[in-house]
N, C-alpha and C positions, 0 to 999 in steps of 0.2 A: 398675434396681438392686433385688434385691429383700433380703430381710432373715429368716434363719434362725435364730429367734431360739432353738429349742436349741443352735445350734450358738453363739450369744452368749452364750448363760448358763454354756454347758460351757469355755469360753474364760474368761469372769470366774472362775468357779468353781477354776480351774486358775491364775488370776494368783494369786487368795488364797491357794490353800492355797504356791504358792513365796513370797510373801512372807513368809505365817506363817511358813515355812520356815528364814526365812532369820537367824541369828543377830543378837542386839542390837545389836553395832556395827554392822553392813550397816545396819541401818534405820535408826540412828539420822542415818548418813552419807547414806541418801536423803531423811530429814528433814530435813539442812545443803543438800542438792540444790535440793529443792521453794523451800525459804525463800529462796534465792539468787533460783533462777528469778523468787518473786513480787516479790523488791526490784529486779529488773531490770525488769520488765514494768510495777510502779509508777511509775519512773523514765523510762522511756517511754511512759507515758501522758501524754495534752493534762492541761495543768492547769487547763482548766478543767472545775469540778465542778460548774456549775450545776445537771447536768441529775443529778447525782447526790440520792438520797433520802436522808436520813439519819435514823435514827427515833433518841427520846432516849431513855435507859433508863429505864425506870420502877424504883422501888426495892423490892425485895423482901423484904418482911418475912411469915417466917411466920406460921400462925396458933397464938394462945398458944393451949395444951392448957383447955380446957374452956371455951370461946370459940365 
């Protein structure tokens, strides 16, 4: 297998500009798609999460102007 990667970039290059393409209801309805897809694939996922990471938020406070 070997790997052409002009010809992968001109291929991504070519998905972008159709999706840009593509009016706001389309996108919005393959954002309802994706979101589907991840709550079926969570769903079937083993529940156990041991081996999952989970990091804690740390709290974001900017820094006050003359600080």
């Amino acid at each position: 297998m070997s790997f052409d990667m002009q010809r992968i970039l001109a291929s991504k290059r070519a998905m972008r500009q159709n999706l840009a393409a593509l009016p706001v209801a389309e996108k919005l309805r393959l954002l309802d798609d994706l979101r589907e897809r991840e709550l079926t694939l969570r769903r079937s996922a083993p529940l156990a999460t041991s081996n999952v990471v989970r990091e804690q938020r740390s709290a974001y406070r900017p820094a006050k102007p003359g600080n």
